[in-house]
PDB file as gemmi writes it, atoms N, CA and C in Angstrom:
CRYST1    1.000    1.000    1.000  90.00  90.00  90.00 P 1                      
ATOM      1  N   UNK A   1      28.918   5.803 -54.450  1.00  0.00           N  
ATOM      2  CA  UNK A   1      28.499   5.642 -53.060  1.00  0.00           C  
ATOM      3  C   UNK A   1      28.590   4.162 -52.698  1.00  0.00           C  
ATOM      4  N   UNK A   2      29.454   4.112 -51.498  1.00  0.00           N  
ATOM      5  CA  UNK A   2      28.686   2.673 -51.210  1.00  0.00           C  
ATOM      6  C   UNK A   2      28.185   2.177 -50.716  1.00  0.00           C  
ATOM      7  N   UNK A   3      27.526   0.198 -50.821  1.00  0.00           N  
ATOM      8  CA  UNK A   3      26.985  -0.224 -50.433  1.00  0.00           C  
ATOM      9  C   UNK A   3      26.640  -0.619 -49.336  1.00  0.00           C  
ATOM     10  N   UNK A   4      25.447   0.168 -48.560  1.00  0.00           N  
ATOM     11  CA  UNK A   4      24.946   0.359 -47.368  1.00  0.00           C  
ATOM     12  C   UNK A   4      24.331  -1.260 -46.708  1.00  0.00           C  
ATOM     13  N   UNK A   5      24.271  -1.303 -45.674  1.00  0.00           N  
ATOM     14  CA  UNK A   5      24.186  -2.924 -45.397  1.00  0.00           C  
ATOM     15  C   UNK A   5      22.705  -2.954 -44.890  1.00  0.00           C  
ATOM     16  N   UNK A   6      22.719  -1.448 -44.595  1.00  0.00           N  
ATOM     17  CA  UNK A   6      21.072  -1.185 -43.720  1.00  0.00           C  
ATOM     18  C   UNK A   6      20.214  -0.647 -44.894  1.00  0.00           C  
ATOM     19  N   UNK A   7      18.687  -1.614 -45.223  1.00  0.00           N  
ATOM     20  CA  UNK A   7      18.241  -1.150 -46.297  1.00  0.00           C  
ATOM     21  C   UNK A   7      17.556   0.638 -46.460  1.00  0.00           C  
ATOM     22  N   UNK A   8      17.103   0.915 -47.710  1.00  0.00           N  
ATOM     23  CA  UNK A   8      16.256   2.268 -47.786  1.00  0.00           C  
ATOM     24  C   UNK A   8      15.241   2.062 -46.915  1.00  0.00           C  
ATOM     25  N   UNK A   9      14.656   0.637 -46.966  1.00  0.00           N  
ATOM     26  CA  UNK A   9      13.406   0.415 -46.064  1.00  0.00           C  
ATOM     27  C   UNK A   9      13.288   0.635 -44.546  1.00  0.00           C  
ATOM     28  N   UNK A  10      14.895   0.187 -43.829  1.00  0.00           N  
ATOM     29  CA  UNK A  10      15.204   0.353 -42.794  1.00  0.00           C  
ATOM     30  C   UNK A  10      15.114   1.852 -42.257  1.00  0.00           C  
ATOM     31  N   UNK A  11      16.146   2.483 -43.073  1.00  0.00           N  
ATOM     32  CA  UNK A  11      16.419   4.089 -43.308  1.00  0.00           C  
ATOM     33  C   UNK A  11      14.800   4.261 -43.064  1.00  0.00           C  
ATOM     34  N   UNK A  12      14.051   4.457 -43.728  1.00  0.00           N  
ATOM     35  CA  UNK A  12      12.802   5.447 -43.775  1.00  0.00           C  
ATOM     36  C   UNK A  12      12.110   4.845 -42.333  1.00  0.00           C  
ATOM     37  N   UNK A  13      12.167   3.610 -41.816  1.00  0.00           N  
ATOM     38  CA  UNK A  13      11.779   3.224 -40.526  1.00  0.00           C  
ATOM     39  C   UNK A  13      12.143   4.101 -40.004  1.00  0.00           C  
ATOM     40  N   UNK A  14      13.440   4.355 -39.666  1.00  0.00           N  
ATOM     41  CA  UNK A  14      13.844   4.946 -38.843  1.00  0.00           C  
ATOM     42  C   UNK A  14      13.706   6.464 -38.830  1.00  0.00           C  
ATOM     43  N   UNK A  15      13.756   7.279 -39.938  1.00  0.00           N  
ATOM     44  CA  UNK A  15      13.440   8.324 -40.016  1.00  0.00           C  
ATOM     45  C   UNK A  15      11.594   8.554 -39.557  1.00  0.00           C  
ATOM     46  N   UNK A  16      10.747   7.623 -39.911  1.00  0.00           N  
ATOM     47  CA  UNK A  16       9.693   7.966 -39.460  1.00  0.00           C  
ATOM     48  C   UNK A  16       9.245   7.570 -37.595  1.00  0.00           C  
ATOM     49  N   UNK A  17      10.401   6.863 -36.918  1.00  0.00           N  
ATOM     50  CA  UNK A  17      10.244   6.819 -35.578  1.00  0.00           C  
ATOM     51  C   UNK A  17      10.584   8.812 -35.432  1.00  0.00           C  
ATOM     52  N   UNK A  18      11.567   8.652 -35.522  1.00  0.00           N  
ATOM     53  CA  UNK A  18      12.420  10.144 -35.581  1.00  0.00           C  
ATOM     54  C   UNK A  18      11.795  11.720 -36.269  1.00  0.00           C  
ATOM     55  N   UNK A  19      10.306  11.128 -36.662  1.00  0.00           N  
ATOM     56  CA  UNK A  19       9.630  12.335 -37.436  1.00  0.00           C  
ATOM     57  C   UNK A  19      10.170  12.930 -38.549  1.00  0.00           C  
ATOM     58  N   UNK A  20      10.753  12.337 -39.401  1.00  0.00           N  
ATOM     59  CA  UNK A  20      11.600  12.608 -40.194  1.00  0.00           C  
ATOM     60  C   UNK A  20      10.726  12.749 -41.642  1.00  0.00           C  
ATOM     61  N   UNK A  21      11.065  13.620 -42.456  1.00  0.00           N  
ATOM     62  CA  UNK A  21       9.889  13.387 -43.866  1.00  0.00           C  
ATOM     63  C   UNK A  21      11.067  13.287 -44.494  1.00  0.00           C  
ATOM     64  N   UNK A  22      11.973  12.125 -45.600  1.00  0.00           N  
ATOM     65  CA  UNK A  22      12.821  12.261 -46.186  1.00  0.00           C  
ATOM     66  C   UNK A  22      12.636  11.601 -48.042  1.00  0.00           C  
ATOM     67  N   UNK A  23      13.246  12.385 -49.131  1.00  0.00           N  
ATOM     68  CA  UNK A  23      13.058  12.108 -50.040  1.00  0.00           C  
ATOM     69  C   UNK A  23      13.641  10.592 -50.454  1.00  0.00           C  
ATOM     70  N   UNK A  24      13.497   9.516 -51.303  1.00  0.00           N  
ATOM     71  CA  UNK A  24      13.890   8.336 -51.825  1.00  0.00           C  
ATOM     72  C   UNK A  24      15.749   8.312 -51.843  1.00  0.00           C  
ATOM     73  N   UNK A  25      15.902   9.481 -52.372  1.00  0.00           N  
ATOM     74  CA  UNK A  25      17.564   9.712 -52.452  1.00  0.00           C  
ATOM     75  C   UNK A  25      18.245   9.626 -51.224  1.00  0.00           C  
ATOM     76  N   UNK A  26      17.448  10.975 -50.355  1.00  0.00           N  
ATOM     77  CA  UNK A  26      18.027  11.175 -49.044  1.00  0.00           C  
ATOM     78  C   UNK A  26      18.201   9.981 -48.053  1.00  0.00           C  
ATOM     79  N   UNK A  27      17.131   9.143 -48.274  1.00  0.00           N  
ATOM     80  CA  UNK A  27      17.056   7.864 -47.485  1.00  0.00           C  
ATOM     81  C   UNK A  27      18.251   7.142 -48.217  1.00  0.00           C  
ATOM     82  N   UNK A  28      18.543   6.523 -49.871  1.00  0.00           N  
ATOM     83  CA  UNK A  28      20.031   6.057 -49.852  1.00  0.00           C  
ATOM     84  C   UNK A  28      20.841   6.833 -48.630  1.00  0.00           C  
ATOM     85  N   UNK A  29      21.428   7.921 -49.128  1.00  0.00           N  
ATOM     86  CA  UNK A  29      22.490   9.105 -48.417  1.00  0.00           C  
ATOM     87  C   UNK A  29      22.638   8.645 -46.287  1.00  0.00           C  
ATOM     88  N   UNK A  30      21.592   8.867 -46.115  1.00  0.00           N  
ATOM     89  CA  UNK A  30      21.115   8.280 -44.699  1.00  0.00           C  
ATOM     90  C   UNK A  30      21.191   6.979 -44.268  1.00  0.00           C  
ATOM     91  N   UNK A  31      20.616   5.807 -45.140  1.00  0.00           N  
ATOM     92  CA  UNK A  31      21.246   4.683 -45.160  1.00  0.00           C  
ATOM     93  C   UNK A  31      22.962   4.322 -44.759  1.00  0.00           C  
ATOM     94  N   UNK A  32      23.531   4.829 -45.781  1.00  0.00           N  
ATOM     95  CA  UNK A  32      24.841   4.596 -45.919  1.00  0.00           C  
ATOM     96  C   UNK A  32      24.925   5.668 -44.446  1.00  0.00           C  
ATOM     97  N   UNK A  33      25.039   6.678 -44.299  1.00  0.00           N  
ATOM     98  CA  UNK A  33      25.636   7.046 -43.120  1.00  0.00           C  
ATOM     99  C   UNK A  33      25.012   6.498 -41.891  1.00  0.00           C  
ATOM    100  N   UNK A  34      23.845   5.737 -41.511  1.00  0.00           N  
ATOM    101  CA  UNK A  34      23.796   5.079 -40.404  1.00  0.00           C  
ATOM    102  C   UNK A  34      24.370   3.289 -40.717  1.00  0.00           C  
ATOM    103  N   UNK A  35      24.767   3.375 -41.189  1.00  0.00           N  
ATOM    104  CA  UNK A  35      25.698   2.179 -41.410  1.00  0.00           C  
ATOM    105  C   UNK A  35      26.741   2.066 -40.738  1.00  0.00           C  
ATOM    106  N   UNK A  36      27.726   3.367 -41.432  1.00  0.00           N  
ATOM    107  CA  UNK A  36      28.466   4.101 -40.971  1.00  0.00           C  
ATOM    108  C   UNK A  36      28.653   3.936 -39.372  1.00  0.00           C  
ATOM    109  N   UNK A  37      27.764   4.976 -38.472  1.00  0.00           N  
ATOM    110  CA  UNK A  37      27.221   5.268 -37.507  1.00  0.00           C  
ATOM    111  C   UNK A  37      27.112   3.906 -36.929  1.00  0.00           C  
ATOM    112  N   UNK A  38      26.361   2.708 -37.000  1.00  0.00           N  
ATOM    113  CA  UNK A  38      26.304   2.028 -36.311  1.00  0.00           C  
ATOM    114  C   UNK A  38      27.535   0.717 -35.835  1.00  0.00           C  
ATOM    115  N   UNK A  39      28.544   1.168 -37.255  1.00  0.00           N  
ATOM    116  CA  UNK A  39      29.791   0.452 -37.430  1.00  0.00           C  
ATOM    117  C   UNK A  39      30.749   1.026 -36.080  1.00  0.00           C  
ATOM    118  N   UNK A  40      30.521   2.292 -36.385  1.00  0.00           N  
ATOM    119  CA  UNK A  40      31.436   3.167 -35.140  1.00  0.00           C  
ATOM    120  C   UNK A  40      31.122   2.214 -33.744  1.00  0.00           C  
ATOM    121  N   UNK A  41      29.640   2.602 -33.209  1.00  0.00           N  
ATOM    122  CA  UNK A  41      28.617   1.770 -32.240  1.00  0.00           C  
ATOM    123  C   UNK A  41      29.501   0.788 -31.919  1.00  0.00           C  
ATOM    124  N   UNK A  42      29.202  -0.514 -32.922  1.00  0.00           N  
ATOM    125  CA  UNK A  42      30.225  -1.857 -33.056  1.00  0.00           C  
ATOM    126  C   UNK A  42      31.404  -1.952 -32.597  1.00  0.00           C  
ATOM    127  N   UNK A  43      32.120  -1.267 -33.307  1.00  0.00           N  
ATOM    128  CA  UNK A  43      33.451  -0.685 -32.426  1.00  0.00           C  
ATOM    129  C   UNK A  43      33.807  -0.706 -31.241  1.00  0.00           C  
ATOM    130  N   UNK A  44      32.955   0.584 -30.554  1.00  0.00           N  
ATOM    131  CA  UNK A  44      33.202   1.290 -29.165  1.00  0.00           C  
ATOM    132  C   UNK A  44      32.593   0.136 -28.570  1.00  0.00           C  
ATOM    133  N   UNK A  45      31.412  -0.593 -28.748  1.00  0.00           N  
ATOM    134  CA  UNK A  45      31.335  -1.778 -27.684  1.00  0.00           C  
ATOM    135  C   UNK A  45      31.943  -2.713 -27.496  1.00  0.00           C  
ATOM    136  N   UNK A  46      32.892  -2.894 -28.515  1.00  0.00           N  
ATOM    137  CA  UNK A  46      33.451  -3.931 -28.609  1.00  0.00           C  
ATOM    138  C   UNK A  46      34.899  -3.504 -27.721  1.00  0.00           C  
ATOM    139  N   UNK A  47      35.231  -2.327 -27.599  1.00  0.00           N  
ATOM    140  CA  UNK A  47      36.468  -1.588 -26.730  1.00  0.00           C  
ATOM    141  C   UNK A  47      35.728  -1.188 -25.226  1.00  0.00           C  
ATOM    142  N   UNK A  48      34.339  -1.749 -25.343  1.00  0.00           N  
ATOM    143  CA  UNK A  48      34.031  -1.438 -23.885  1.00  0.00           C  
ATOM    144  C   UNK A  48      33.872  -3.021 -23.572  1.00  0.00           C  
ATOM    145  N   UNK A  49      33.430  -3.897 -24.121  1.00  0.00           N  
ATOM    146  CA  UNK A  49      33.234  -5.361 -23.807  1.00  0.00           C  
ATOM    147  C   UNK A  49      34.961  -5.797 -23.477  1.00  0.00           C  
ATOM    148  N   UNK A  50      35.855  -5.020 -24.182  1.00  0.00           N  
ATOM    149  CA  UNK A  50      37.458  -5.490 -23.812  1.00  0.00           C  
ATOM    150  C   UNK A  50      37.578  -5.578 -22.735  1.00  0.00           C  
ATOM    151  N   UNK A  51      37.291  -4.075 -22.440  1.00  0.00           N  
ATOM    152  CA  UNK A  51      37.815  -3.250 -21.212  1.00  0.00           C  
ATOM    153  C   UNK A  51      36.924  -4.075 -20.055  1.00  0.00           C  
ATOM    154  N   UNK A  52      35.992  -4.756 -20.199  1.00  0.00           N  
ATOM    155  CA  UNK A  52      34.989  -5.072 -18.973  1.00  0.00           C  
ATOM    156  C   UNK A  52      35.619  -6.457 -18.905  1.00  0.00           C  
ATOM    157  N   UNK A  53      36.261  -7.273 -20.087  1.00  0.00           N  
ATOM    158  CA  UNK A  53      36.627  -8.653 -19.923  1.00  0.00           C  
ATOM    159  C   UNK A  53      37.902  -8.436 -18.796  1.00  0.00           C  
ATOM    160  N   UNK A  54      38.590  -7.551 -19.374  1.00  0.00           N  
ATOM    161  CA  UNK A  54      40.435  -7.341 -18.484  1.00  0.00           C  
ATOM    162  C   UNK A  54      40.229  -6.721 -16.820  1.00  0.00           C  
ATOM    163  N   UNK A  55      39.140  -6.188 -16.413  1.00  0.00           N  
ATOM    164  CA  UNK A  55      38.575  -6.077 -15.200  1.00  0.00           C  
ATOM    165  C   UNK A  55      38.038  -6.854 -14.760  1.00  0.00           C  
ATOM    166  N   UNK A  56      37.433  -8.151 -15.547  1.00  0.00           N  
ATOM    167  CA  UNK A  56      36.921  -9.456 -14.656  1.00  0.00           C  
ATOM    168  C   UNK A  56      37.846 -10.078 -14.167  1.00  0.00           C  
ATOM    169  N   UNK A  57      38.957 -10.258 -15.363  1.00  0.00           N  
ATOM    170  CA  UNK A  57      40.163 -11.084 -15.176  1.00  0.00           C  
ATOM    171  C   UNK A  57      41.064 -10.607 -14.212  1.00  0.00           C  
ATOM    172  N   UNK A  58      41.559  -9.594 -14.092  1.00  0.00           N  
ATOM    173  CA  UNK A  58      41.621  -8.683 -12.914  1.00  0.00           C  
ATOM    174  C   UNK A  58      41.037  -8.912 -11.399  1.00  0.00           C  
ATOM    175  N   UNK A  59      40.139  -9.129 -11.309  1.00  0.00           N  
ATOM    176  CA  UNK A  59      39.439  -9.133 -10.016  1.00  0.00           C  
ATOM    177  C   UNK A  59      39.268 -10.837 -10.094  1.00  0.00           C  
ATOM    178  N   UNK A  60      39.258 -11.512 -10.834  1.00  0.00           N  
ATOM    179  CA  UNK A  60      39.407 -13.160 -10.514  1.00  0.00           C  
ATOM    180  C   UNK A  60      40.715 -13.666  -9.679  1.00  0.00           C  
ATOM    181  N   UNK A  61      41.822 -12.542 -10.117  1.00  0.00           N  
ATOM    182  CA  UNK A  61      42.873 -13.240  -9.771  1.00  0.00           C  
ATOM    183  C   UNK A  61      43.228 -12.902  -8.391  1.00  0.00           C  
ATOM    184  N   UNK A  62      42.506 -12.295  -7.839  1.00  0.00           N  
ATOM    185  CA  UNK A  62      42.517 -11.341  -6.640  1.00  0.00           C  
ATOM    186  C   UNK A  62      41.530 -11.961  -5.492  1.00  0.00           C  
ATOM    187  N   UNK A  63      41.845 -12.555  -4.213  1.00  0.00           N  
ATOM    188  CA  UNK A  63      40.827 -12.983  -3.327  1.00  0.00           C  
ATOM    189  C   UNK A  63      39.897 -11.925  -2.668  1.00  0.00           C  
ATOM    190  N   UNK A  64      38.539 -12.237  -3.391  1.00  0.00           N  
ATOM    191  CA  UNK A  64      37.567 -10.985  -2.365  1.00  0.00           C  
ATOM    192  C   UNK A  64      36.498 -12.007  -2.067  1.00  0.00           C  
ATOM    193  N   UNK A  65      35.971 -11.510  -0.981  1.00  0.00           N  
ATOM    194  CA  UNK A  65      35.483 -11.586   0.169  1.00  0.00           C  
ATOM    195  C   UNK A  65      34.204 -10.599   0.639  1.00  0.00           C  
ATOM    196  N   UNK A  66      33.528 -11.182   1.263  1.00  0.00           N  
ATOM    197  CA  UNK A  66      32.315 -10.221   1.851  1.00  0.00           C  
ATOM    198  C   UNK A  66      33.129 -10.087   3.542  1.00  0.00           C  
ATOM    199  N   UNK A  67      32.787  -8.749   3.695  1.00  0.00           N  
ATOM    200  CA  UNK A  67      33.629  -8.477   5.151  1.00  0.00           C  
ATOM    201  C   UNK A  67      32.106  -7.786   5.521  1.00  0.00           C  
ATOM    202  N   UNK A  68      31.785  -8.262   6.801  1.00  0.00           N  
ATOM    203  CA  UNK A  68      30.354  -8.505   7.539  1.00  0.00           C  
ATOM    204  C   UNK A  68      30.962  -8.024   8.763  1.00  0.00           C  
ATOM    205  N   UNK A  69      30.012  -6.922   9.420  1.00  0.00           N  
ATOM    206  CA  UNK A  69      30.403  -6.761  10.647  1.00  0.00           C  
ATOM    207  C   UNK A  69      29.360  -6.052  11.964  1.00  0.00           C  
ATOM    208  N   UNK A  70      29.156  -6.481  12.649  1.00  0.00           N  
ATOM    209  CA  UNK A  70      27.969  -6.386  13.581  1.00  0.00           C  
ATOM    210  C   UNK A  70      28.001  -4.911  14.020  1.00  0.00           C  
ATOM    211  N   UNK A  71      26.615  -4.478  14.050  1.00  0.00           N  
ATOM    212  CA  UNK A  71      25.844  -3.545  13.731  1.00  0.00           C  
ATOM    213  C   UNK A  71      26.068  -3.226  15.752  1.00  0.00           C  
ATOM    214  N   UNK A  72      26.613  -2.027  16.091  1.00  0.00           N  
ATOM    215  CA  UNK A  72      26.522  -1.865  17.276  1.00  0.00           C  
ATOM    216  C   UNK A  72      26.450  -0.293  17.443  1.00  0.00           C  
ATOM    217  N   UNK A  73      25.794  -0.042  18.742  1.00  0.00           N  
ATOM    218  CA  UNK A  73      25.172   1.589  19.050  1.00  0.00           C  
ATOM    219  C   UNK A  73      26.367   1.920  19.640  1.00  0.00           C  
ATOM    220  N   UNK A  74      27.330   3.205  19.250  1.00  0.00           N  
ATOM    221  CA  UNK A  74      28.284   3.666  19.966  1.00  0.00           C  
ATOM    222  C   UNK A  74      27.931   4.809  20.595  1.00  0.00           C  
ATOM    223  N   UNK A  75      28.613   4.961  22.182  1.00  0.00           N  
ATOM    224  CA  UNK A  75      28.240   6.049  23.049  1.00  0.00           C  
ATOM    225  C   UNK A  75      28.433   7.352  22.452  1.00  0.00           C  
ATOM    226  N   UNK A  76      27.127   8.316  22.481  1.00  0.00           N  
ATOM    227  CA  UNK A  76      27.774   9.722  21.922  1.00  0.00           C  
ATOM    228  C   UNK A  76      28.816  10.213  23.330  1.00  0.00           C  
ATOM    229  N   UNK A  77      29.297  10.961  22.523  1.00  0.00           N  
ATOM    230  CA  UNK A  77      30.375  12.380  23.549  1.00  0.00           C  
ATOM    231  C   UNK A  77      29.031  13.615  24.653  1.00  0.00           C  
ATOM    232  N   UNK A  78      28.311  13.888  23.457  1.00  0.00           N  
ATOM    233  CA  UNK A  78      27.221  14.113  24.358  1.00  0.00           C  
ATOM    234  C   UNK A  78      25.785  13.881  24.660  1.00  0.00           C  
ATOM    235  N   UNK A  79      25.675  14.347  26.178  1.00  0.00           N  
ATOM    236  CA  UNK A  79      24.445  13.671  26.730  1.00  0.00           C  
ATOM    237  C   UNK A  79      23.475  14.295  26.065  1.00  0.00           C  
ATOM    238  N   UNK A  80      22.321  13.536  25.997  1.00  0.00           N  
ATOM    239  CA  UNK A  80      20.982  14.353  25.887  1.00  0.00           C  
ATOM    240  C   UNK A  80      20.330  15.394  26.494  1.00  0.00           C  
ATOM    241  N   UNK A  81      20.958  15.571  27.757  1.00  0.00           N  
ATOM    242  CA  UNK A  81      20.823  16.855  28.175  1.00  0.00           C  
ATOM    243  C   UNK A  81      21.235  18.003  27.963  1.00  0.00           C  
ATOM    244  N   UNK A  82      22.730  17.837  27.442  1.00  0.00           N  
ATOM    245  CA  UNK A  82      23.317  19.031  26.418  1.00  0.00           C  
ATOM    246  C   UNK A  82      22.499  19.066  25.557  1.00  0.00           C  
ATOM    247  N   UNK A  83      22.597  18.297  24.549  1.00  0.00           N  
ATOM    248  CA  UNK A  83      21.689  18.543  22.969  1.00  0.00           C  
ATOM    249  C   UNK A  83      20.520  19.206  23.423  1.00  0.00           C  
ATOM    250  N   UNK A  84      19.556  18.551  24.695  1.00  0.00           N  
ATOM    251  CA  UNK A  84      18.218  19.454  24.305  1.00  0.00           C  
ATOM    252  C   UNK A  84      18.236  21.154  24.896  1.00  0.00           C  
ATOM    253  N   UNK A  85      19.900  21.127  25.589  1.00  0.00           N  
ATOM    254  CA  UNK A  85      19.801  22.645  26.147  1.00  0.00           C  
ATOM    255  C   UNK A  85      19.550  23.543  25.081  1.00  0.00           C  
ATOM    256  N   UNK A  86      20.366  23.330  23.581  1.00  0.00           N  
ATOM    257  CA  UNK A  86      20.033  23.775  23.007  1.00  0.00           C  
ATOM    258  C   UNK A  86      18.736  24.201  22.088  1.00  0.00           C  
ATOM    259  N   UNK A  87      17.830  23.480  22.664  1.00  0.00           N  
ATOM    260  CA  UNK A  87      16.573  22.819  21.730  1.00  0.00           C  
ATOM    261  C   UNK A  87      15.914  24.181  22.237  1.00  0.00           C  
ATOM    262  N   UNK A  88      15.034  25.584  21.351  1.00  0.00           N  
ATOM    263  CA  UNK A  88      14.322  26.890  21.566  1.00  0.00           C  
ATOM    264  C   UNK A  88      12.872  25.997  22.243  1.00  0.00           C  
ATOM    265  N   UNK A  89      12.433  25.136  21.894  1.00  0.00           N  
ATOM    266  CA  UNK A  89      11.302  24.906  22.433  1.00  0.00           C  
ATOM    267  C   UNK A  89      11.356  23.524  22.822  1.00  0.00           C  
ATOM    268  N   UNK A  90      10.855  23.001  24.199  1.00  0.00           N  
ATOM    269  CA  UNK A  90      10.539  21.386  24.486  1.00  0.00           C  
ATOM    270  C   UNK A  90       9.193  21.258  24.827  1.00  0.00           C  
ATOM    271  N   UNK A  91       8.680  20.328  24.705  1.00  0.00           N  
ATOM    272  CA  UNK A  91       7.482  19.931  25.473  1.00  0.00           C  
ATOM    273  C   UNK A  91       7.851  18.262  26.107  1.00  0.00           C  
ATOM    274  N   UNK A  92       7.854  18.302  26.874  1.00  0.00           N  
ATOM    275  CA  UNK A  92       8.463  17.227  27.699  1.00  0.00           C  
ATOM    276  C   UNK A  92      10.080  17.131  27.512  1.00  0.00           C  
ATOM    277  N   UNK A  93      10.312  15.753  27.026  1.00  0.00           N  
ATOM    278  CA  UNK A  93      11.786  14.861  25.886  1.00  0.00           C  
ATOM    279  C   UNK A  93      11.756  15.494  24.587  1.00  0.00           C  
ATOM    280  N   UNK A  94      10.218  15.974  24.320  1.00  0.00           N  
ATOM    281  CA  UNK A  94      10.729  16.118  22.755  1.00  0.00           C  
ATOM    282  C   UNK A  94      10.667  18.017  22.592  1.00  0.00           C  
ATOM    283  N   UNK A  95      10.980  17.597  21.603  1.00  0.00           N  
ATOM    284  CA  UNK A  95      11.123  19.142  20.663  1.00  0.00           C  
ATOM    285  C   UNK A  95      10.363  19.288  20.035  1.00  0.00           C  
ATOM    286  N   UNK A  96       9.752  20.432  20.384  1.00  0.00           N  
ATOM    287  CA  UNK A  96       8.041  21.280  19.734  1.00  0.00           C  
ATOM    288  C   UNK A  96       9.148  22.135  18.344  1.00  0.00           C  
ATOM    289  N   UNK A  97       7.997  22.147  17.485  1.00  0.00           N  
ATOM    290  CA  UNK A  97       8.305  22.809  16.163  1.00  0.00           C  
ATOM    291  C   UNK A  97       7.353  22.809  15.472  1.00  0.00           C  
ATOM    292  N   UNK A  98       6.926  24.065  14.962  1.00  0.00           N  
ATOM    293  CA  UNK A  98       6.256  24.082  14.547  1.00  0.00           C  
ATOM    294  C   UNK A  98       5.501  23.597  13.078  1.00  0.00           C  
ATOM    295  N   UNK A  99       4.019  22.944  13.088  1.00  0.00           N  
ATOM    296  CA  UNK A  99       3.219  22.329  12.017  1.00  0.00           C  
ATOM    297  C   UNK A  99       3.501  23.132  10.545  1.00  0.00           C  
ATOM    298  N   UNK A 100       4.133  21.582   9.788  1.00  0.00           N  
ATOM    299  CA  UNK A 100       4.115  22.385   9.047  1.00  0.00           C  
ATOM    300  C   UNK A 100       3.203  21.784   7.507  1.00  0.00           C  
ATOM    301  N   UNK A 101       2.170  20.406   8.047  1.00  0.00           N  
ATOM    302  CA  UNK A 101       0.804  20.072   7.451  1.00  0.00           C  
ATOM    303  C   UNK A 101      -0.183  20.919   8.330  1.00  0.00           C  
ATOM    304  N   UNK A 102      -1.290  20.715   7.031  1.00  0.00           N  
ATOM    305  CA  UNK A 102      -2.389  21.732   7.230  1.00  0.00           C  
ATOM    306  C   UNK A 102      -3.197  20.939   8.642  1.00  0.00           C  
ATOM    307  N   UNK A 103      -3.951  21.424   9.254  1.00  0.00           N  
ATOM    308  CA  UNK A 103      -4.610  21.103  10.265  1.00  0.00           C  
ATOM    309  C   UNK A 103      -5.085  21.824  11.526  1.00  0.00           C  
ATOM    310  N   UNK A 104      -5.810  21.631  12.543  1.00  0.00           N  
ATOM    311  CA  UNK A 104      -6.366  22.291  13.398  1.00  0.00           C  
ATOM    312  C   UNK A 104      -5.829  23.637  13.836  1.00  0.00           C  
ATOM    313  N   UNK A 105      -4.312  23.368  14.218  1.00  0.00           N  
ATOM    314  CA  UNK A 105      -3.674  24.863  14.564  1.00  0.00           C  
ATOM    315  C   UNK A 105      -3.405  25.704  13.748  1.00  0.00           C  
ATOM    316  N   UNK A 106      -3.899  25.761  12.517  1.00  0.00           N  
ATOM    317  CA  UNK A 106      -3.729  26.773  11.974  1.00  0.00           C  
ATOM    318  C   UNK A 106      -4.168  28.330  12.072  1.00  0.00           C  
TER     319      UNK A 106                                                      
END                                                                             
């Protein structure tokens, strides 16, 4: 078997975050495979830290800009008098509907 870089001591840490009850052996065995396991880890971040460097470099070489643009009310198509024709109930401008917190009209 070989030599695991993460100790037995580590191993059983971790198995006892994880609720783990493991024998002296099993913890070698476990050792070595989260070694393993965390080598993989190492790896893939290191192919995601690539991938995030070649998208900075990417977008450096490229002029961007904040594009800002004033906030304005555009005319609807229809009036408010259409919309509330449709409205089943008004009480004045507004639209009655019925409560639907607890309180007096119940």
């Amino acid at each position: 078997m070989a030599k695991s870089s993460i100790s037995t001591h580590e191993a059983a840490r971790v198995a006892s975050l994880a609720k783990l009850a493991l024998e002296k052996d099993d913890l070698e065995k476990y050792a070595c495979q989260l070694d393993e396991i965390l080598g993989y880890v190492g790896k893939v971040n290191g192919l995601v830290q690539d991938t995030q460097k070649g998208a900075n470099s990417k977008l450096a070489t490229r002029e961007l800009k904040n594009i800002w643009r004033a906030d304005a009310v555009c005319p609807s198509p229809v009036s408010i008098e259409d919309l509330l024709a449709d409205v089943p109930e008004l009480e004045g401008t507004h639209i009655k509907v019925p409560a639907i917190l607890g309180g007096d009209d119940e």
